[in-house]
C-alpha positions as CSV (number, residue, x, y, z in Angstrom):
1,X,8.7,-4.3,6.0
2,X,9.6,-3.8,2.5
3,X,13.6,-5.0,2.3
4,X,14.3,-4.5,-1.2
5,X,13.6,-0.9,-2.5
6,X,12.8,-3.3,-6.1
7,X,9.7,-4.3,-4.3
8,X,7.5,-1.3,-4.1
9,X,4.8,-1.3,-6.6
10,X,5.5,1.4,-8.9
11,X,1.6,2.8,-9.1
12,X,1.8,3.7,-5.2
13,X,2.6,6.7,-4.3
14,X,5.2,7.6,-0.6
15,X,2.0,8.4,0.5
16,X,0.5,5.3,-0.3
17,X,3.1,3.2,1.5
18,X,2.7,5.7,4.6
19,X,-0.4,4.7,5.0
20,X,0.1,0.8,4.6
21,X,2.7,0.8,6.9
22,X,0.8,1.7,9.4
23,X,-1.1,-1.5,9.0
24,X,0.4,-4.0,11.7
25,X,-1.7,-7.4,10.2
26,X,0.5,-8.5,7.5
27,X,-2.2,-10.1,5.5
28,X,-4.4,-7.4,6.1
29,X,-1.5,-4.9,4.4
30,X,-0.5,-7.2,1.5
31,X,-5.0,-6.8,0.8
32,X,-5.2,-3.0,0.7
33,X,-1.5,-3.1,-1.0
34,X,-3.2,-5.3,-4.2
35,X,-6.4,-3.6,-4.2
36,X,-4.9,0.2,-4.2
37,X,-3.7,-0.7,-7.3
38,X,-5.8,-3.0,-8.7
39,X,-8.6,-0.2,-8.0
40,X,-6.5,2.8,-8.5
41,X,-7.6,4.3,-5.5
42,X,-6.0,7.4,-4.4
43,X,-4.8,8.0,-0.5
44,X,-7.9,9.1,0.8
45,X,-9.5,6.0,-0.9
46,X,-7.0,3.6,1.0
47,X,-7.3,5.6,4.0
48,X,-11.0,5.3,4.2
């Protein structure tokens, strides 16, 4: 899912990540990935 540790966004958190890898649509993960930081939301944000 993410190959190349380089790729990780630097404002998400581990927990962050957990959550978006639960996300199977790939489209649907890349979204929530650039609007997590984009909006700063916090895990429970996302997870909502």
């Amino acid at each position: 899912m993410f190959p190349n540790g380089h790729a990780m966004r630097d404002e998400l958190s581990w927990t962050h990540y957990r959550l978006l890898i639960k996300i199977e649509n790939d489209n649907a993960q890349e979204f929530y990935m650039q609007e997590a930081v984009k909006s700063q939301w916090s895990t429970r944000q996302l997870e909502r």
